[in-house]
DOVO-118888 format. One line per 5 residues: number of its first residue (from 1); their letters; for each residue x, y, z of C-alpha. Coordinates in steps of 0.02 Angstrom, whole numbers, plus 50000, padded with zeros to 5 digits. Layout:
<atoms>
NUM> a> X Y Z; ...;
</atoms>
This chain:
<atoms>
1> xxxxx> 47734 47995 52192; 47808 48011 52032; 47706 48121 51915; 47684 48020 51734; 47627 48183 51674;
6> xxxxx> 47802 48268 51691; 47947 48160 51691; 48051 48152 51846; 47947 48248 51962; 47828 48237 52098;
11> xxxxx> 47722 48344 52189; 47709 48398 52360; 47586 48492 52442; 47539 48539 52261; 47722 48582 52242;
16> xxxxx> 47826 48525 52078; 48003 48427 52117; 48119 48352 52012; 48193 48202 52050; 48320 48070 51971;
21> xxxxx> 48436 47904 52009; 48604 47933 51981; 48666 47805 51862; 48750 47669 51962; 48933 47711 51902;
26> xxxxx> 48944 47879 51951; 48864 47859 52111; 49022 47871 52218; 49038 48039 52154; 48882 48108 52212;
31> xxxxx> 48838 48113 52385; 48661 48026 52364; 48612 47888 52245; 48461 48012 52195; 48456 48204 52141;
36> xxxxx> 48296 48285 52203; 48262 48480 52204; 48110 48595 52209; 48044 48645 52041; 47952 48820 52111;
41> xxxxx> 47812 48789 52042; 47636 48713 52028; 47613 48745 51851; 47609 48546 51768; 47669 48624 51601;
46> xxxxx> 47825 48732 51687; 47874 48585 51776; 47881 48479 51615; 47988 48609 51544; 48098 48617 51687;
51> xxxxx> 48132 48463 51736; 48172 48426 51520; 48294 48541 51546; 48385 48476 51721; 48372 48309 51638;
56> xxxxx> 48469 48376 51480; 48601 48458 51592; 48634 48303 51695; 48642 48209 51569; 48772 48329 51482;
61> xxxxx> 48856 48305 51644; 48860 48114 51663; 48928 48083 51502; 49048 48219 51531; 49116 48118 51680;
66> xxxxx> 49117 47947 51580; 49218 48048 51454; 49352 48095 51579; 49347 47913 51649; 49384 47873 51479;
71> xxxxx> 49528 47999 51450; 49598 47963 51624; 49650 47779 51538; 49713 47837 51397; 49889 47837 51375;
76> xxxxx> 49962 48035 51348; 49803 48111 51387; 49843 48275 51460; 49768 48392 51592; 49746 48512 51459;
81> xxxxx> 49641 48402 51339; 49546 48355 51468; 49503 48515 51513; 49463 48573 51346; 49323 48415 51325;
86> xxxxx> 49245 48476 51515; 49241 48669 51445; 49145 48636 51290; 49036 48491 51346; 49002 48544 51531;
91> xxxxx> 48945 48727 51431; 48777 48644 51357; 48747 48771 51220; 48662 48677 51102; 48643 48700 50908;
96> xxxxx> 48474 48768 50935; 48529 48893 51071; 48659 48929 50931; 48508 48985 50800; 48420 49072 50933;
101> xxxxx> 48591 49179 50952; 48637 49202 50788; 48468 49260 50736; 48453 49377 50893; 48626 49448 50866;
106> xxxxx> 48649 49458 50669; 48469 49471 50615; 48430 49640 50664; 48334 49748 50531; 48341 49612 50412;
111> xxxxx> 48160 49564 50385; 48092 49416 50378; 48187 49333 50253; 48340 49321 50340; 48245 49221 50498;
116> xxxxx> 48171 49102 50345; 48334 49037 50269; 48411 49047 50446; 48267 48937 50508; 48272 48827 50352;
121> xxxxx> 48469 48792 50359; 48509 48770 50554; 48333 48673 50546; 48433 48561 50429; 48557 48521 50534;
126> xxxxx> 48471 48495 50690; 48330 48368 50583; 48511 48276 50536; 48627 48276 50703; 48486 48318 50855;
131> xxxxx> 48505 48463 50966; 48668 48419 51005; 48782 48493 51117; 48923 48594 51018; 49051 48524 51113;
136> xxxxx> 49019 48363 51065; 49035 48374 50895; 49172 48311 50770; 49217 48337 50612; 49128 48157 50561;
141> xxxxx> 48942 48255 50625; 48982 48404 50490; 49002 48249 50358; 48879 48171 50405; 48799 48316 50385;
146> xxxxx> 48841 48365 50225; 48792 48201 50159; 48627 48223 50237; 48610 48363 50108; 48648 48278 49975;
151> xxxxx> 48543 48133 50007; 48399 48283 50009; 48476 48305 49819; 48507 48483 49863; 48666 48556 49733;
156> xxxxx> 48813 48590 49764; 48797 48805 49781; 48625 48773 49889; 48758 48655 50029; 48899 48789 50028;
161> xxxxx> 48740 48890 50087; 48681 48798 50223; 48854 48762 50281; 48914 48952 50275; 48752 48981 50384;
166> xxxxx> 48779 48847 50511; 48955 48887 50526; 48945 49066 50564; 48806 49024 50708; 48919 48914 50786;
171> xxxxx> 49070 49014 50756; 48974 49151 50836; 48904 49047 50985; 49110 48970 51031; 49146 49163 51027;
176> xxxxx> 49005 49219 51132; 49023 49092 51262; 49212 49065 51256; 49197 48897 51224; 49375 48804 51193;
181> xxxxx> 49323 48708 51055; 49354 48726 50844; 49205 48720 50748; 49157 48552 50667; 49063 48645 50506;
186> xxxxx> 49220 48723 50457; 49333 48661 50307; 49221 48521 50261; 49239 48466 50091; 49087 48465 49974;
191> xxxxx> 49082 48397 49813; 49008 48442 49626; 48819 48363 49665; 48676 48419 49582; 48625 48519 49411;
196> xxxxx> 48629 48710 49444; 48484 48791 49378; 48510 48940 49256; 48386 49037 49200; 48390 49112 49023;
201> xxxxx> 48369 49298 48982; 48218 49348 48928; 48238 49428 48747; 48232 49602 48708; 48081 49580 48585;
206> xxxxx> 47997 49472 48720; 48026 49605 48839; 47964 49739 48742; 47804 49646 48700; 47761 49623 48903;
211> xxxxx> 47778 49810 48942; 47681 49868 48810; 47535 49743 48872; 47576 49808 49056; 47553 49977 49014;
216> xxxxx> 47390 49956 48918; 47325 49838 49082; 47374 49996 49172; 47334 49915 49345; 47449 49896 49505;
221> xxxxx> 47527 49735 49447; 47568 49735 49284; 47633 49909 49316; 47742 49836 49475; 47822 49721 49309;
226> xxxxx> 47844 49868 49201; 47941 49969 49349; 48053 49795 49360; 48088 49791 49197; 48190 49945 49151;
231> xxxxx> 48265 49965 49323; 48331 49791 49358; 48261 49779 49553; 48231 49644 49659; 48052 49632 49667;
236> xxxxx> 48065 49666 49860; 48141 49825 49839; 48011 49872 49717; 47880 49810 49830; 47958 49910 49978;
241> xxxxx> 47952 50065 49864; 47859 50213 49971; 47789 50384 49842; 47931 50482 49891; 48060 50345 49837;
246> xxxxx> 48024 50433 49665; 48099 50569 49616; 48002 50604 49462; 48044 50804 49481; 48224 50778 49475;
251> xxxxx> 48350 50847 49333; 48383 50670 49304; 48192 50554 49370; 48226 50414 49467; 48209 50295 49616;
256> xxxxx> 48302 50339 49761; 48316 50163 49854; 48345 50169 50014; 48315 50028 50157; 48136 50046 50250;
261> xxxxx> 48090 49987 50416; 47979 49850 50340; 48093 49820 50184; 48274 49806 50226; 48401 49814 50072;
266> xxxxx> 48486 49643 50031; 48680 49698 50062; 48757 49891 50064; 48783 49915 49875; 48589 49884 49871;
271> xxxxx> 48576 50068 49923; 48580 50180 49775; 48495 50286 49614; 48417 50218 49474; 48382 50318 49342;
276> xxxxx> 48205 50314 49257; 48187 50262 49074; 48085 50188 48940; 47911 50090 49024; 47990 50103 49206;
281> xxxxx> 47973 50274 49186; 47796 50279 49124; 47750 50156 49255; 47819 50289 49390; 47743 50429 49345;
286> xxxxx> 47565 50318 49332; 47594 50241 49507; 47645 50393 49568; 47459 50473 49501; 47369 50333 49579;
291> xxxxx> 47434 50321 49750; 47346 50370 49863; 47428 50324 50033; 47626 50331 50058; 47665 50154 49988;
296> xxxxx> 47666 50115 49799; 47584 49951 49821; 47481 49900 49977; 47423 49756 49900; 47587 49671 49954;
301> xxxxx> 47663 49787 50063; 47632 49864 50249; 47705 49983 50371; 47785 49809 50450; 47812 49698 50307;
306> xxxxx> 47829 49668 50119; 47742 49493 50046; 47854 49471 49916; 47813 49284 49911; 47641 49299 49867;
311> xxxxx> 47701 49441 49755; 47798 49326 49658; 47690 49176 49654; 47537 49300 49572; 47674 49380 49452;
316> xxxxx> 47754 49216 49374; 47576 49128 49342; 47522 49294 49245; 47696 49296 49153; 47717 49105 49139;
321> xxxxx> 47619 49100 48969; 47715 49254 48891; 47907 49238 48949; 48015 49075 48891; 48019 48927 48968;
326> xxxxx> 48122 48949 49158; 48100 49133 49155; 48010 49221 49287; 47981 49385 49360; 48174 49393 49424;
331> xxxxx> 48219 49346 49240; 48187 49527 49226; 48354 49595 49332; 48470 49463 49248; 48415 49533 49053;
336> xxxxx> 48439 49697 49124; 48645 49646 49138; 48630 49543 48979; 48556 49723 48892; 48691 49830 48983;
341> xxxxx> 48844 49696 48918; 48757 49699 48760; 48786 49897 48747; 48961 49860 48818; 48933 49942 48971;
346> xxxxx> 49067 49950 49103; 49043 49783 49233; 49067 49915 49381; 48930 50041 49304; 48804 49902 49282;
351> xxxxx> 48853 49847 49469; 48807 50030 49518; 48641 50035 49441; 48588 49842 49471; 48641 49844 49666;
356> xxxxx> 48762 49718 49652; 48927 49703 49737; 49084 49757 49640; 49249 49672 49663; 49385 49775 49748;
361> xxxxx> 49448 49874 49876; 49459 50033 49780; 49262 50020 49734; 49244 50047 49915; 49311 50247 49907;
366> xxxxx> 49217 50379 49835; 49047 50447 49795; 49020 50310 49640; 48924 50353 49477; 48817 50494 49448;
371> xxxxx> 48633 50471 49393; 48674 50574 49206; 48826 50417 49208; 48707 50289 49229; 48550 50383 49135;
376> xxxxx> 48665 50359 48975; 48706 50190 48976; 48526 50143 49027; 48465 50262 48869; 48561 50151 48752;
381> xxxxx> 48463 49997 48795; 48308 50072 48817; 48143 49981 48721; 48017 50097 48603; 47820 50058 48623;
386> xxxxx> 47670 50153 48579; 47630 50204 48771; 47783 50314 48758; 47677 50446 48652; 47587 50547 48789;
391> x> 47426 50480 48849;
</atoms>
């Protein structure tokens, strides 16, 4: 007997099988009118799995063959395109065999951040099109995909996102598996949708005023802020921070950031020197007094992983009431580029000490900017405040 329990099987002698009709049309190319085969098993659950997955295939199959019926009666169909539609259909990589690869191949030492946009984007497009097969797709799917997006009133920056990540896991997957088939997510247009929001810089007096209360709180916190402030990290690299990131010794004292095994750095240009001034400074040398363990702040951080989530979320609601409206902790590393433009500080020097990416091929070459290069520009901007005088 059929068992309702798992779809297309039965059991014998406590056995699972799978079996299915074939659909009446394609009979006369299948030996029997029925496919039956031993599952291996006499696990309910495994056999469920199985047999979802022999039912996908032949189905992949069947419509494969209705496909070349199809193409057999169309007028200049050739061999060729025929065989390119069996290739990429009959292969049955799907789009979530496609995340599973791109994570597994490209996500390596990137932390969990990478796997949550990942998730969040090719979970997009599998919510909007199914777990197709990536040979069936057209073009029309990656429309109707985008316009899936916009119906979600994402903008117009967050869909080039989601697109550039969908498109490189299934540009990945047609190279791994040889697939002959173009992508479908690639040169789709996408329109101006949505307002962009841009946060304002948090002003110099403003700023001021939070470090001095930081540095009178004097706890782990509203010194993390303080470190943020003059330094311009991202509050995961600060959070990733281990005692011996500072160099508080040095001719010139600063953070030496370099990617951990449970903080990875967000591109290449993310690895560098900061140089210390001004309430980062202070807030340095006090963390580096009060730690007691290897990491700077254990609250959020462990030998495996940095919660910069929850970091964030505790941050902003202390800061809410004393920043401007729409600034938050990561207002921080923007005002530290306003301050350095302000002082008319070379774009490629504030690149250097901020972590971000400089335009160019000739950027590439060479050892980049000492720490007594950026030390001076980062002494121009830097804020007076009574917990400068020596404790």
């Amino acid at each position: 007997m059929v068992d309702q329990n798992a779809i297309y099987t039965f059991t014998k002698r406590g056995v699972f099988y799978f079996s299915r009709r074939v659909p009446k049309p394609l009979q006369p190319r299948f030996d029997k009118p029925r496919i039956v085969t031993c599952l291996h098993t006499r696990s309910p659950t495994q056999a469920r799995k199985s047999a979802s997955v022999l039912s996908a295939q032949l189905e992949m199959v069947w419509a494969q063959m209705r496909l070349e019926s199809v193409l057999r009666r169309i007028p200049g169909s050739t061999a060729s395109q025929r065989t390119q539609a069996t290739t990429a259909s009959e292969s049955g990589v799907r789009l979530s065999e496609a995340g599973d690869l791109y994570r597994r191949l490209k996500g390596g030492g990137k932390g969990k951040g990478f796997k949550a946009y990942t998730d969040r984007h090719l979970g997009y497009v599998v919510d909007c099109l199914g777990d197709a097969v990536i040979g069936d797709l057209k073009r029309s799917d990656a429309g109707r995909f985008r316009d899936f997006l916009i119906a979600k009133k994402l903008t117009t920056s967050s869909i080039k996102r989601v697109f550039a990540t969908v498109r490189a896991a299934v540009n990945l997957t047609i190279s791994e598996h040889g697939l002959h088939c173009t992508n479908p997510f690639s040169g789709t247009f996408i329109p101006e949708v949505g307002t962009k929001t841009v946060r304002p810089p948090i002003p110099s007096s403003v700023i001021q005023s939070v470090q001095n209360t930081c540095l009178e709180i004097d706890d782990d916190k509203r010194l993390l802020i303080a470190l943020i402030s003059d330094t311009g990290l991202r509050l995961a690299e600060a959070l990733g921070l281990t005692k011996t990131d500072l160099k508080l010794h040095a001719t010139v004292p600063h953070i030496d950031l370099q990617p951990h095994p449970w903080r990875s750095l967000k591109t290449a240009s993310s690895i560098r020197t900061v140089p210390l001034v001004g309430a980062s400074l202070l807030a340095a040398k006090r963390l580096a007094e009060a730690t007691r363990g290897r990491l700077l702040f254990p609250t959020y951080a462990t030998m495996t992983d940095v919660n910069a989530n929850s970091a964030s979320a505790t941050l902003n609601k202390w800061l809410r009431s004393r920043l401007p409206e729409g600034c938050v902790i990561h207002s921080f590393r923007h005002s530290l580029r306003d301050r350095l433009r302000a002082a008319e500080c070379p774009a490629d020097i504030v690149d250097a000490i901020g972590g971000w990416t400089t335009q160019g091929v000739g950027h590439k070459y060479g050892a980049g900017y000492s720490l007594e290069v950026k030390l001076r520009w980062l002494k121009l901007i830097e804020l007076q405040h009574p917990s400068m005088v020596k404790r």
